[in-house]
C-alpha positions in Angstrom: 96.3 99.4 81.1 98.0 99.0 84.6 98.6 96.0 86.6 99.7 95.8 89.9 100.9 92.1 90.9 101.0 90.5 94.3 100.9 87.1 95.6 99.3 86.3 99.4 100.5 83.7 101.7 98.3 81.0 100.3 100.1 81.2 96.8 97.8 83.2 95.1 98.9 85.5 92.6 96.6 88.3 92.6 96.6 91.0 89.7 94.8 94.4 90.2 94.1 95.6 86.7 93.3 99.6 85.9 92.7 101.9 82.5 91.3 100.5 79.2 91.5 96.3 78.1 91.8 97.0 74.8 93.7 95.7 71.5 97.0 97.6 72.4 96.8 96.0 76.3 95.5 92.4 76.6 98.6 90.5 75.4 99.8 92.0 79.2 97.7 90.1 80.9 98.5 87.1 79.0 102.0 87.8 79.3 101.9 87.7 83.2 99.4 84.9 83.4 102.1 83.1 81.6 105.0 84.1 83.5 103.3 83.4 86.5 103.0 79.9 85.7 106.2 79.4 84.6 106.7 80.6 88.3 104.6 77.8 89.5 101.7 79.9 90.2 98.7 77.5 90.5 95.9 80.0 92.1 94.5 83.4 90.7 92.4 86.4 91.6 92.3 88.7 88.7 90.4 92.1 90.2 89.0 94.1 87.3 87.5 96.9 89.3 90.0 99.7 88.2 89.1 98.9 84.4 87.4 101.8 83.1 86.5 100.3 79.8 86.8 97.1 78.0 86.2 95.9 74.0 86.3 92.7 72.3 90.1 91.9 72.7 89.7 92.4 76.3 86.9 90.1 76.7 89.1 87.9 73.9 92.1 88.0 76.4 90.1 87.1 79.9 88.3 84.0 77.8 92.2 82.9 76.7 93.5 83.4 80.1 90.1 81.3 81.5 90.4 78.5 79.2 94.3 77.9 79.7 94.2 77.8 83.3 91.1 75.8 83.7 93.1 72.9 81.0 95.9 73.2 83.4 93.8 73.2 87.0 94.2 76.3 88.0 91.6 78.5 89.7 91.2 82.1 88.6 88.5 83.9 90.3 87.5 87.6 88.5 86.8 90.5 90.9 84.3 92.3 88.9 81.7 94.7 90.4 79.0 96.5 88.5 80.9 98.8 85.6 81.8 98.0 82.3 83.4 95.1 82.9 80.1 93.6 84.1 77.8 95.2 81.6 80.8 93.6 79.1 80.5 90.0 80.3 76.3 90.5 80.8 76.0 92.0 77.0 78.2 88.9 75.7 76.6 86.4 77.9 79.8 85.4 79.0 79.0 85.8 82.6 78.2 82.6 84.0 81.4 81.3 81.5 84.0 82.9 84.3 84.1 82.2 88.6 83.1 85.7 89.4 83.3 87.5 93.2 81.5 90.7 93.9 85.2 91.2 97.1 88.7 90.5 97.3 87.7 88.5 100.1 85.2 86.1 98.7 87.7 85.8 95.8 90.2 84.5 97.9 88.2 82.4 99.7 86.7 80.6 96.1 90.0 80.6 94.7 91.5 78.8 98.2 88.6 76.4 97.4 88.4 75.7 93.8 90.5 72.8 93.2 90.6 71.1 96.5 
């Protein structure tokens, strides 16, 4: 797995994930998530469209990541379009668990809006 990190002018710390969340991958995403708030990173937009496949430890990772930010107030917002990804969350029933945009845009915009 790939991750390309960038942070926009309203402090949001955007990560544009490619390639397979699998067992040998998803402590990466943990392991910037938690960087990131050492940084003081309080808003996130995790975009998921370049994942090509996804198994249990990926969907194990993205729940983690989920649960510590929401204990600690901080937004994250998954870009996830239909692909595996979405036919992941939907065959888990962990869909309406995560904040989910269909766009980078309406990410932003929910993540902007989430905790004010």
């Amino acid at each position: 797995m790939e991750i390309k990190v960038s942070k926009n002018n309203d402090n949001i710390y955007l990560m544009e994930l490619s390639g397979a969340m699998d067992l040998y991958s998803s402590h990466q995403l943990k392991d910037f998530v938690m960087k990131a708030l050492k940084n003081k990173v309080e808003r996130f937009v995790l975009n998921l469209d370049g994942i090509t496949n996804i198994n249990s430890a990926g969907i194990g990772a993205l729940i983690n990541v989920f649960s510590t930010l929401k204990k600690l107030n901080c937004p994250l917002v998954i870009i996830a379009p239909e692909g595996p990804v979405m036919q992941a969350l939907e065959a888990t029933r962990l869909k309406g668990y995560f904040t989910i945009a269909r766009s980078l845009k309406e990410a932003i915009s929910m993540a902007e809006t989430s905790s004010d």
